[in-house]
C-alpha positions in Angstrom: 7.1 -5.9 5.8 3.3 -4.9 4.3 2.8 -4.0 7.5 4.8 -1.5 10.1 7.7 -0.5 7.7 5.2 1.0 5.3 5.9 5.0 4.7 5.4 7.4 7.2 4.6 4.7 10.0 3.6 6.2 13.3 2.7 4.6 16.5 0.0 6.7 17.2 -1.8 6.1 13.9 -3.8 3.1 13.1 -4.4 0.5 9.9 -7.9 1.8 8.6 -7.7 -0.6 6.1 -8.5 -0.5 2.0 -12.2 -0.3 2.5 -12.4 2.9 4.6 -10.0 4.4 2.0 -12.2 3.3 -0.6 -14.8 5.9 0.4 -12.9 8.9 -0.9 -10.8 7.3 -3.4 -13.1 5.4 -5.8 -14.5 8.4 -7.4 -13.7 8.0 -11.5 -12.7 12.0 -11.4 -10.3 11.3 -8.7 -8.7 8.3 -10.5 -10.4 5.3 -9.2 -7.6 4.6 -6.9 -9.2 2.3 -4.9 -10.3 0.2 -8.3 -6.9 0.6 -9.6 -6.0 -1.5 -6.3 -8.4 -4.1 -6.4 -7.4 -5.2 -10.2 -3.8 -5.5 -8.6 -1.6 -8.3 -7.2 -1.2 -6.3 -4.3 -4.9 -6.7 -3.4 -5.2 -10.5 -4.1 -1.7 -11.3 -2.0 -3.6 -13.0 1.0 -5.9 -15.1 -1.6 -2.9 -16.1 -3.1 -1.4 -17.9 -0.1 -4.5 -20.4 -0.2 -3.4 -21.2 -3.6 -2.2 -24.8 -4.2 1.2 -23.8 -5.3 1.5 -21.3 -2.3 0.6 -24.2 -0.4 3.1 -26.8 -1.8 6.0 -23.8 -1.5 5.0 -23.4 2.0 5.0 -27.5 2.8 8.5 -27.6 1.2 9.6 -24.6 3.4 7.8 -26.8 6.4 5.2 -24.1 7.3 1.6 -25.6 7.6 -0.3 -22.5 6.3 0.6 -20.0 4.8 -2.0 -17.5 5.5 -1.7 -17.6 9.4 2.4 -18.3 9.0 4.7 -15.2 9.9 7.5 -16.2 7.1 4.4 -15.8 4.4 2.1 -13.7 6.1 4.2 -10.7 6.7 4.6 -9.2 2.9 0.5 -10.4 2.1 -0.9 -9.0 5.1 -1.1 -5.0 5.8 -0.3 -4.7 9.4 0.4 -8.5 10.2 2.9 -8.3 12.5 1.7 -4.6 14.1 0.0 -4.4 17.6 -4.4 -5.0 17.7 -4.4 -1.6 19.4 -2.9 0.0 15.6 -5.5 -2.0 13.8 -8.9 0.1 13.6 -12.0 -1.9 14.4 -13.1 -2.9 11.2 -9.6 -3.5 9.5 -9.5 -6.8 7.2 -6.5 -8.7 6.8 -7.7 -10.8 4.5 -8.3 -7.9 1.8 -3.9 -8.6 0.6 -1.4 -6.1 0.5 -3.6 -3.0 0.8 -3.4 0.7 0.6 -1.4 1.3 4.0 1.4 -1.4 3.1 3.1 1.6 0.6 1.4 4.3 2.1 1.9 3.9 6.2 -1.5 3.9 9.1 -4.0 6.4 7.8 -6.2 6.7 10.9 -5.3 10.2 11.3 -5.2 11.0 7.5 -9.3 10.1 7.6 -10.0 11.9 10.8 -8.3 15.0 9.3 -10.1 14.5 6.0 -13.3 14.5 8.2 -13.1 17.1 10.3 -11.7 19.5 6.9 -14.6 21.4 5.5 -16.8 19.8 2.5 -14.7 20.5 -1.0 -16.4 20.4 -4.2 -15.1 16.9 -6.2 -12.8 18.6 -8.4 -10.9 20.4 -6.0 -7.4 18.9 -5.0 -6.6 19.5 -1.2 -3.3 19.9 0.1 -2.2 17.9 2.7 -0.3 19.7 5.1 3.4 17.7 5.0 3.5 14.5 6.6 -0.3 13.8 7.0 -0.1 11.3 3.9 0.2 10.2 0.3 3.0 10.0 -1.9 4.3 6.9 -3.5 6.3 3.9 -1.6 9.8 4.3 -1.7 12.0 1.8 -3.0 13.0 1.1 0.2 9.8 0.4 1.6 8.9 -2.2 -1.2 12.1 -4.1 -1.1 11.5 -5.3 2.5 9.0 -7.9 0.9 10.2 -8.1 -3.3 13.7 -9.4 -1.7 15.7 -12.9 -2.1 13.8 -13.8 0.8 10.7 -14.5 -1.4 10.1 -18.2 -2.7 9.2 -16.8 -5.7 12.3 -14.0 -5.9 12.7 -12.2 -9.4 14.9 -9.4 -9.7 13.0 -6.4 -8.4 13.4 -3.1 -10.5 11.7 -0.2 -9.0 12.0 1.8 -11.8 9.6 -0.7 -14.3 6.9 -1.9 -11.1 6.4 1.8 -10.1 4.8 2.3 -13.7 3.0 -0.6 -12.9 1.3 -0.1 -9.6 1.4 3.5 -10.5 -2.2 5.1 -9.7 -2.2 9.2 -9.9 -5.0 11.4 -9.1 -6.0 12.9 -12.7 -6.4 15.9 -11.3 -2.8 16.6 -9.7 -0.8 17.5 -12.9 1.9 15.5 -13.2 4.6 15.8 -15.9 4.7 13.5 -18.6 8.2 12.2 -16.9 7.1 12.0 -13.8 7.0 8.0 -13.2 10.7 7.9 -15.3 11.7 10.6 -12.9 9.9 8.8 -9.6 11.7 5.8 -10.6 15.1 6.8 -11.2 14.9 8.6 -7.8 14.0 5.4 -5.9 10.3 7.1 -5.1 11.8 10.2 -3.4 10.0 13.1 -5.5 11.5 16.4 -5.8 10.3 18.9 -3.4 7.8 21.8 -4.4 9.6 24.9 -4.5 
C-alpha cells in the first residue's frame, strides 16, 4: 500500500507529508529531490483518480469515486489507510504518492534533523542506521504495481528504479550503482 507498508514503517512515527520534506530537500546542490518528485507520476497519483478514464475504470469496477474509494485510494494516497493519530497535522493526501510511500513516516527523521546542529549546505550528514533514507525495496513497491492494478503492466524493478531514481549529488555513488540497486531488488550493499 502507499501508505503503512512503506520502508522502515513505525508506529510511533508519523506521515509529515511531501511538503515538510520539501524544506530540506529542494536545494539544487542537494539534488532537487523534492522537484524531482513533483515532475513524477508518483506525485500526480491522487489527481489522476479524478481523471475521466480513472473514473470510467472505477464505474466499471462499481466504485463511485475513486479518490475517497479504498480499492483506488490505497496505492494514490500516502498513509490512506493508516490511523489520524500517524498523520501530522498538516499532512495532505491529496499531494499523490508522496515521499513517505517508499520511504516510511518521517516524523522522527525531521525532529532529529532539527534538533542536530546547523551543517553548512555541502556537508552530507550521516544518519545514524534506521533513522531514514534509502531507496524502496522491490517489495515495498510491488504492493501497489501488482495484477491488482486496472491498469497492470509488468512491473520490472530493475528499469522504474532508474526512473524514479533521485540521488543526492553529493553522496558519491558509483556509476553502477542503480544497475547494482536494481538487480538486488533495492537492498544496497552494506558499508564496510
Amino acid at each position: 500500500m502507499a501508505g503503512s507498508a512503506a520502508r522502515g514503517a513505525d508506529d510511533a512515527d508519523q506521515y509529515v507529508g511531501a511538503e515538510k520534506c520539501k524544506n530540506c530537500h529542494a536545494a539544487p546542490s542537494k539534488g532537487d529531490l523534492y522537484g524531482v518528485w513533483t515532475k513524477s507520476k508518483h506525485a500526480k497519483a491522487y489527481a489522476m483518480l479524478a481523471s475521466e478514464e480513472a473514473k470510467k475504470i472505477a464505474k466499471d469496477k462499481g466504485i463511485a469515486d475513486p479518490q475517497q474509494d479504498k480499492a483506488c485510494a490505497q496505492c494514490h494516497v500516502t498513509a490512506f489507510d493508516a490511523p489520524t493519530a500517524m498523520k501530522g497535522k498538516k499532512f495532505d493526501p491529496t499531494q499523490g504518492v508522496q515521499c513517505e510511500s517508499c520511504h516510511g513516516p518521517s516524523g522522527k527523521h525531521v525532529k532529529a534533523r532539527l534538533d542536530a546542529e546547523e551543517t553548512p549546505e555541502d556537508k552530507v550528514v550521516e544518519l545514524p542506521k534506521g533513522e531514514r533514507g534509502g531507496p524502496p525495496s522491490a517489495e515495498v513497491c510491488i504492493k501497489c504495481h501488482n495484477e491488482k492494478s486496472p491498469n497492470y503492466k509488468p512491473f520490472d524493478y530493475k528499469k522504474f528504479i532508474k526512473e524514479i531514481a533521485h540521488l543526492d549529488p553529493r553522496r558519491k555513488h558509483p556509476a553502477d550503482y542503480l544497475d547494482k540497486l536494481g538487480e538486488s531488488g533495492g537492498k544496497p550493499e552494506e558499508k564496510k
